[in-house]
C-alpha positions as CSV (number, residue, x, y, z in Angstrom):
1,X,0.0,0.0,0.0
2,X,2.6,2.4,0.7
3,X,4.3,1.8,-2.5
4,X,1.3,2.3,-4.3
5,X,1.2,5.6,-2.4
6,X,4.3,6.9,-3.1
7,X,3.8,6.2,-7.1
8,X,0.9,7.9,-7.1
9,X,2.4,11.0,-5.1
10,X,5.1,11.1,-7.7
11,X,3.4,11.4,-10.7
12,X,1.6,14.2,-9.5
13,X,4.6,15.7,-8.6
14,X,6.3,15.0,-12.1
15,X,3.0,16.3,-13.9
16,X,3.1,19.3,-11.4
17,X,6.6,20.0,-12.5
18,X,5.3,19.7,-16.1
19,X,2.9,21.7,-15.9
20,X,5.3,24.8,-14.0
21,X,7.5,24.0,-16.7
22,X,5.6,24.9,-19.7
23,X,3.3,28.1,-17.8
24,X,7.2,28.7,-17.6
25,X,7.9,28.6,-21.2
26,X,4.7,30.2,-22.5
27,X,4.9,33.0,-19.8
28,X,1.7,32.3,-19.1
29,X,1.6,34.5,-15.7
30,X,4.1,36.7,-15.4
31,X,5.4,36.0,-11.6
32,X,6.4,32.4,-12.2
33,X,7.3,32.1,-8.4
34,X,3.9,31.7,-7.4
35,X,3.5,28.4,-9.7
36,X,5.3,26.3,-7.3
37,X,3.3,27.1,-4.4
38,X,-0.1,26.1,-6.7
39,X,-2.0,22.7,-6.6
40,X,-2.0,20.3,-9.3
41,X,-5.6,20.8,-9.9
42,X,-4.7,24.8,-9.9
43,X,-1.8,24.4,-12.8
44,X,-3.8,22.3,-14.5
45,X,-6.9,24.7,-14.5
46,X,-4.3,27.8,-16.0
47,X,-3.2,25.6,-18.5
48,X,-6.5,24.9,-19.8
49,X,-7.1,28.3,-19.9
50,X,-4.6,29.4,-21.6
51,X,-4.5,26.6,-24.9
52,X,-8.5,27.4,-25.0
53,X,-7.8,31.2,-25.4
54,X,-4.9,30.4,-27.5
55,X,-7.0,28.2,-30.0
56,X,-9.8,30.9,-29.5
57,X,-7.1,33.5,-31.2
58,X,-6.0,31.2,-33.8
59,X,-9.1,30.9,-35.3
């Protein structure tokens, strides 16, 4: 059980860090500091945000 546990709490870590990493690259916000201190559920909910209004100004 506790292995299962401590997979689980590294992938969210590593798809936290992915997340930081490409707000990061896209400069999504524009004090990147605060990303580290944000939930998963958080970076993922900016990300969203940001490729919908992206698509939205593509088209």
């Amino acid at each position: 059980m506790v292995n299962r546990i401590n997979l689980l709490r590294a992938a969210v870590e590593k798809r936290r860090k992915h997340l930081i990493q490409l707000l990061e690259e896209n400069q999504v916000i524009k004090d990147t500091s605060k990303l580290r201190q944000w939930t998963l559920s958080e970076l993922e909910h900016e990300w969203k945000c940001y490729r919908e209004c992206k698509e939205k100004n593509i088209g």
